[in-house]
VEXVEX-187940 format. One record per atom (N, C-alpha, C): x, y, z; residue number from 0; atom name. Coordinates in nm, 4 decimals, always signed. Layout:
REM residues N
       px       py       pz resi name
        X        Y        Z  NUM   CA
...
END
This chain:
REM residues 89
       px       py       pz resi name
  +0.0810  -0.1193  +0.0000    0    N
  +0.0000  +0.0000  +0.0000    0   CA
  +0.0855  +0.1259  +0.0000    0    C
  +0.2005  +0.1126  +0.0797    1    N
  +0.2923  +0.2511  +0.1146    1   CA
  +0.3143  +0.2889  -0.0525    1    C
  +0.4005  +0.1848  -0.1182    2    N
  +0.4310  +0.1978  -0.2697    2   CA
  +0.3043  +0.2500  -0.3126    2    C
  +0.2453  +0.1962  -0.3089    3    N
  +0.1141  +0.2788  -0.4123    3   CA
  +0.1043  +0.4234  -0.4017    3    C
  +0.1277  +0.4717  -0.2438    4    N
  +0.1129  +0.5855  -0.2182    4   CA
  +0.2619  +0.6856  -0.2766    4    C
  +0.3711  +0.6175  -0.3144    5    N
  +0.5080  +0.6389  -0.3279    5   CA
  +0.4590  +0.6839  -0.4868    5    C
  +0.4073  +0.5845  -0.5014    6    N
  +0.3337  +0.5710  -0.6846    6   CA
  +0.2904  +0.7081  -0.7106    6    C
  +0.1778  +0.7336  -0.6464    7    N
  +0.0889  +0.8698  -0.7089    7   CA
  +0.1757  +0.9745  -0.6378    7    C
  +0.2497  +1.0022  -0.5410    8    N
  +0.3309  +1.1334  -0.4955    8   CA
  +0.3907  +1.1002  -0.6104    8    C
  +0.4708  +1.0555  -0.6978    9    N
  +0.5521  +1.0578  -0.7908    9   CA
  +0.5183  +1.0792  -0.9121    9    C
  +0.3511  +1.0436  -0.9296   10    N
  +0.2922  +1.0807  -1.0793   10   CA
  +0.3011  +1.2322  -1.0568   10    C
  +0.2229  +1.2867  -0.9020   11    N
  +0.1736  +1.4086  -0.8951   11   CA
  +0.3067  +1.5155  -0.9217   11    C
  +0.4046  +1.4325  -0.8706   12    N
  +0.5222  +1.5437  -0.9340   12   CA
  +0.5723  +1.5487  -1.0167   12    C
  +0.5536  +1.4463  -1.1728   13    N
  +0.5907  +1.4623  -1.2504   13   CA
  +0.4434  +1.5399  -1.3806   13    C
  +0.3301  +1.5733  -1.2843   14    N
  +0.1847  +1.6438  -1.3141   14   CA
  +0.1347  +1.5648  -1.4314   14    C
  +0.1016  +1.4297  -1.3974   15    N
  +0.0379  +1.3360  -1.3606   15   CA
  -0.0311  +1.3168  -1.2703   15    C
  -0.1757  +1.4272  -1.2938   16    N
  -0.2996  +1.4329  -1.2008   16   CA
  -0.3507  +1.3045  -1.1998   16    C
  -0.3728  +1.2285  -1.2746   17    N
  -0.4874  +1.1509  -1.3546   17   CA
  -0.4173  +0.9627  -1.2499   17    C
  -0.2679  +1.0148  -1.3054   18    N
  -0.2079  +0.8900  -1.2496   18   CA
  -0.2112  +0.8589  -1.1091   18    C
  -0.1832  +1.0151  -1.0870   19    N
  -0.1600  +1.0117  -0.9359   19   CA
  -0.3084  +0.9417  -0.8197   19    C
  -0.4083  +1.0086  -0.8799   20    N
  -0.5355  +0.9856  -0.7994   20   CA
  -0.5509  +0.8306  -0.8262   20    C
  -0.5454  +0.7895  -0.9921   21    N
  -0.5818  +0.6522  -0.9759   21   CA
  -0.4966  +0.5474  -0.8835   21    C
  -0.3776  +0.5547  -0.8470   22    N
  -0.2401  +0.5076  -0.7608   22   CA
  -0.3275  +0.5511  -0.6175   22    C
  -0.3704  +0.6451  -0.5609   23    N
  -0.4252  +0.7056  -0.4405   23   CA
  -0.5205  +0.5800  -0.4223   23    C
  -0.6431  +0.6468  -0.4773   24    N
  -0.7925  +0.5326  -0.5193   24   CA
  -0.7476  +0.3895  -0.4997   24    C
  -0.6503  +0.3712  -0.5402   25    N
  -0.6274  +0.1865  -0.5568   25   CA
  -0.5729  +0.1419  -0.3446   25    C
  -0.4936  +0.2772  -0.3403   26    N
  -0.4337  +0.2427  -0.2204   26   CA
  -0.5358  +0.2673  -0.1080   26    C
  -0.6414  +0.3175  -0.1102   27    N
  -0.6948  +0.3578  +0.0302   27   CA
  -0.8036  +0.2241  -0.0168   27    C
  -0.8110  +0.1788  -0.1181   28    N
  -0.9000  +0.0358  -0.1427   28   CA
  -0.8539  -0.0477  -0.0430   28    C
  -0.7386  -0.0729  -0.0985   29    N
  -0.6607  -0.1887  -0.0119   29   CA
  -0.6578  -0.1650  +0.1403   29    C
  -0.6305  -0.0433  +0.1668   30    N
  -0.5877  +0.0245  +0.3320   30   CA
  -0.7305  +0.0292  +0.3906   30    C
  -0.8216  +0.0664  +0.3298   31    N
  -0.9332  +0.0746  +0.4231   31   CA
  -1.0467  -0.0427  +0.4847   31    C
  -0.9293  -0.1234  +0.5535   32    N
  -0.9615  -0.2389  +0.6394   32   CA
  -0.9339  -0.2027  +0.7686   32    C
  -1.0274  -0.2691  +0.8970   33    N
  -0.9899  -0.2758  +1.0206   33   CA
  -0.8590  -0.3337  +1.0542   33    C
  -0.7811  -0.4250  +0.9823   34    N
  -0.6689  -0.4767  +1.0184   34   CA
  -0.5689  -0.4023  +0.9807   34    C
  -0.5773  -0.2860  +0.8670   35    N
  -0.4717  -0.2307  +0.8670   35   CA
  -0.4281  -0.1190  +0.9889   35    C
  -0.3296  -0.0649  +0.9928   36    N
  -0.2772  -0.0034  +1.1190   36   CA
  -0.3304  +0.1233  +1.0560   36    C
  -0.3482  +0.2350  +1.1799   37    N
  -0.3944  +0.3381  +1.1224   37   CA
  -0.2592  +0.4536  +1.0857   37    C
  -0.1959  +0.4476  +1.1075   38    N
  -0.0506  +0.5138  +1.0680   38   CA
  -0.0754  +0.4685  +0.8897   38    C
  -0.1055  +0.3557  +0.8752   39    N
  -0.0820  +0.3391  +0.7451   39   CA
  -0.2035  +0.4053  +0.6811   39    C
  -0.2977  +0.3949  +0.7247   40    N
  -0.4128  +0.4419  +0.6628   40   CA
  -0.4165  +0.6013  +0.6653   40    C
  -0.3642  +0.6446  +0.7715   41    N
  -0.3314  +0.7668  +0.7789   41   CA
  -0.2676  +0.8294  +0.6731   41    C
  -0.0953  +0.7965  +0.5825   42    N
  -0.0557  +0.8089  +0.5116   42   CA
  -0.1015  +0.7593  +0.3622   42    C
  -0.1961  +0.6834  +0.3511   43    N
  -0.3141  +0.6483  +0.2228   43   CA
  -0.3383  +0.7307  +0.2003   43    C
  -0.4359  +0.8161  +0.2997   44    N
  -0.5408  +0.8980  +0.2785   44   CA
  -0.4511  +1.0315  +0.3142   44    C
  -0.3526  +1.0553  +0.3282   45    N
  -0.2734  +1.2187  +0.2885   45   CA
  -0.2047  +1.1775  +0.1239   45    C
  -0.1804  +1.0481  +0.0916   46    N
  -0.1206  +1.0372  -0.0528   46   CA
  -0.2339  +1.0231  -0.1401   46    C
  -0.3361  +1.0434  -0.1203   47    N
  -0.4762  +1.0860  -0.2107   47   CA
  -0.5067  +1.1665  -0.1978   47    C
  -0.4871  +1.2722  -0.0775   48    N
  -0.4942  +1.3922  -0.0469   48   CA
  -0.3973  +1.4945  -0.1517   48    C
  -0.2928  +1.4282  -0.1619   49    N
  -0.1734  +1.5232  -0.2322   49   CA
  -0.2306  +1.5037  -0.3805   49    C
  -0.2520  +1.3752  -0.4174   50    N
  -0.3243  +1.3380  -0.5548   50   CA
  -0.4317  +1.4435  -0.6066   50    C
  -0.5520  +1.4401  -0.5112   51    N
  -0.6774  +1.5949  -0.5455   51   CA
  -0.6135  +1.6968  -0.5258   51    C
  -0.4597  +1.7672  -0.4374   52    N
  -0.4769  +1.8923  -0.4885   52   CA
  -0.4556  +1.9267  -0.5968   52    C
  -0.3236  +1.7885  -0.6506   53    N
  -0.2709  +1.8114  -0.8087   53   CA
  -0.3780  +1.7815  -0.9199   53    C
  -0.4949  +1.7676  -0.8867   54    N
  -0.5989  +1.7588  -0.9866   54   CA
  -0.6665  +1.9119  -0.9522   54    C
  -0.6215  +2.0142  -0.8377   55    N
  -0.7086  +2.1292  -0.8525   55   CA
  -0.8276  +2.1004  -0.7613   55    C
  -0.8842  +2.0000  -0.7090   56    N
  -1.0096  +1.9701  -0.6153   56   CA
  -0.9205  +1.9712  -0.4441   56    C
  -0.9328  +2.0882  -0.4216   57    N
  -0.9209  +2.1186  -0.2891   57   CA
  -0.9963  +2.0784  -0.1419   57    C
  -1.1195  +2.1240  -0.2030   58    N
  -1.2248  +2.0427  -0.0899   58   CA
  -1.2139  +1.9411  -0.0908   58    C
  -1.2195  +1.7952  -0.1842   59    N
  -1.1922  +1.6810  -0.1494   59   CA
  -1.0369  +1.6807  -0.0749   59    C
  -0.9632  +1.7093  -0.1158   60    N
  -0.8290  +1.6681  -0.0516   60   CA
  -0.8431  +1.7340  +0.0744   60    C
  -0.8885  +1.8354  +0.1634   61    N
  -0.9496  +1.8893  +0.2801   61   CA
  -1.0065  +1.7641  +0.3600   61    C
  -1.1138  +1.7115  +0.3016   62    N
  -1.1720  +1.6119  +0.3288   62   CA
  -1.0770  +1.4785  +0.4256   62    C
  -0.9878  +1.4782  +0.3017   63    N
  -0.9159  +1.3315  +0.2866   63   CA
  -0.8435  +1.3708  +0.3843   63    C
  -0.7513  +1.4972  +0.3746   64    N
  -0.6666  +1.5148  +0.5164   64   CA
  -0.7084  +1.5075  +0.6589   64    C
  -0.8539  +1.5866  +0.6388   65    N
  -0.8940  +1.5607  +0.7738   65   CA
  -0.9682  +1.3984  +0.8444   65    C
  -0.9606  +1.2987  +0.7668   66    N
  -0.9528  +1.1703  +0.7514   66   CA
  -0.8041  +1.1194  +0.8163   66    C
  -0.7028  +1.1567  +0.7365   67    N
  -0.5459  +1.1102  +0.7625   67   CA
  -0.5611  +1.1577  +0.9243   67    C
  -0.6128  +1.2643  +0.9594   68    N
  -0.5324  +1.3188  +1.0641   68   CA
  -0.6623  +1.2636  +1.2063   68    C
  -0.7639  +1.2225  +1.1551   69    N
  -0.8313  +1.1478  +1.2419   69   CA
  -0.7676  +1.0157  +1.2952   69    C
  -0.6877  +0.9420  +1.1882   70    N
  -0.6487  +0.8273  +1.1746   70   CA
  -0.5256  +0.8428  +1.3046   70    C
  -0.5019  +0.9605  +1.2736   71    N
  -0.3208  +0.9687  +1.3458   71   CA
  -0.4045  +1.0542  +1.4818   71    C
  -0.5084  +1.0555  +1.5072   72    N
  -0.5335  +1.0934  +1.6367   72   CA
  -0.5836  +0.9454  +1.7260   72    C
  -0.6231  +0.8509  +1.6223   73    N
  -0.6402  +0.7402  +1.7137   73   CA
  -0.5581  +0.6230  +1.7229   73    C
  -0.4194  +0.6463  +1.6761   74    N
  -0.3443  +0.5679  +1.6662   74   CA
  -0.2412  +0.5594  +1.7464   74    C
  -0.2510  +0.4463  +1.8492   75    N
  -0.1738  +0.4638  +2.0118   75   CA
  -0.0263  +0.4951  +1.9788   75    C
  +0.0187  +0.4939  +1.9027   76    N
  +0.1977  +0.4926  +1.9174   76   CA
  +0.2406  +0.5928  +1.8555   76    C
  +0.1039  +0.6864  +1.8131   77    N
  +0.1446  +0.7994  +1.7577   77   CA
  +0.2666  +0.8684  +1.7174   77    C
  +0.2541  +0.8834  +1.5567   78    N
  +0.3946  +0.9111  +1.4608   78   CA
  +0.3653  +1.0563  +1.4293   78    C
  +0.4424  +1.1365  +1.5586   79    N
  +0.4147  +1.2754  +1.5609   79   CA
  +0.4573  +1.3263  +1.3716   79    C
  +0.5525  +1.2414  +1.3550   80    N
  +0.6238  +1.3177  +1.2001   80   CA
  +0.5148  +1.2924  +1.0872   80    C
  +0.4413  +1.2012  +1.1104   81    N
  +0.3498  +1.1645  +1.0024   81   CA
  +0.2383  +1.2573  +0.9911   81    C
  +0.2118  +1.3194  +1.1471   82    N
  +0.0662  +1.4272  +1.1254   82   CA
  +0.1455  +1.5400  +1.1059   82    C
  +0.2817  +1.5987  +1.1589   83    N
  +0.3124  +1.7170  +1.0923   83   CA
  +0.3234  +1.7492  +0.9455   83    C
  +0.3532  +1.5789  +0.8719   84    N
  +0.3514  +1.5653  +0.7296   84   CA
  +0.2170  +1.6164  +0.6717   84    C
  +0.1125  +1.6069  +0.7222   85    N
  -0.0149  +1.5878  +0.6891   85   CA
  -0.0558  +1.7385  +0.7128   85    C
  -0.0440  +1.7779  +0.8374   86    N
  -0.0768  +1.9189  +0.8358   86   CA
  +0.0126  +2.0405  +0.7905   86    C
  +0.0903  +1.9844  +0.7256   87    N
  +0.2163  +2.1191  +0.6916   87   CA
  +0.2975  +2.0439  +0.5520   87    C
  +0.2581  +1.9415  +0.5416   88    N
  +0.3418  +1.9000  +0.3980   88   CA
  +0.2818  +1.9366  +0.2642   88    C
END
């Protein structure tokens, strides 16, 4: 799942909107299970987040972040670097 998310940050910077979201979309498929850890799901859903801004849809990626950062508020071992990623990356 991380790769997938490695995937679309990498379409989105080479502006590859299109790639990037579909790489996002595929990864929060897979991630959005109870068994996955939420750190991971957390970072899904900010690498689909980064995907909609490079498509220009802001409110969804708003959305999605404030999703990531729910994830990293209930996640006991909390990865302070991962929500500063999320709120400032």
């Amino acid at each position: 799942m991380t790769a997938l998310v490695e995937r679309a940050i990498a379409a989105a910077k080479r502006s590859d909107a299109a790639g990037a979201r579909s790489y996002g979309k595929l990864a929060v498929e897979l991630a959005d299970k109870p068994t996955v850890s939420r750190r991971i799901r957390a970072f899904v859903y900010y690498g689909l987040a980064n995907a909609e801004l490079h498509r220009g849809d802001s409110a969804t990626a708003a959305d999605l972040l404030r999703k990531a950062l729910a994830f990293c508020a209930q996640d006991p071992d909390g990865d302070g670097l991962l929500e500063l990623n999320i709120r400032w990356g």
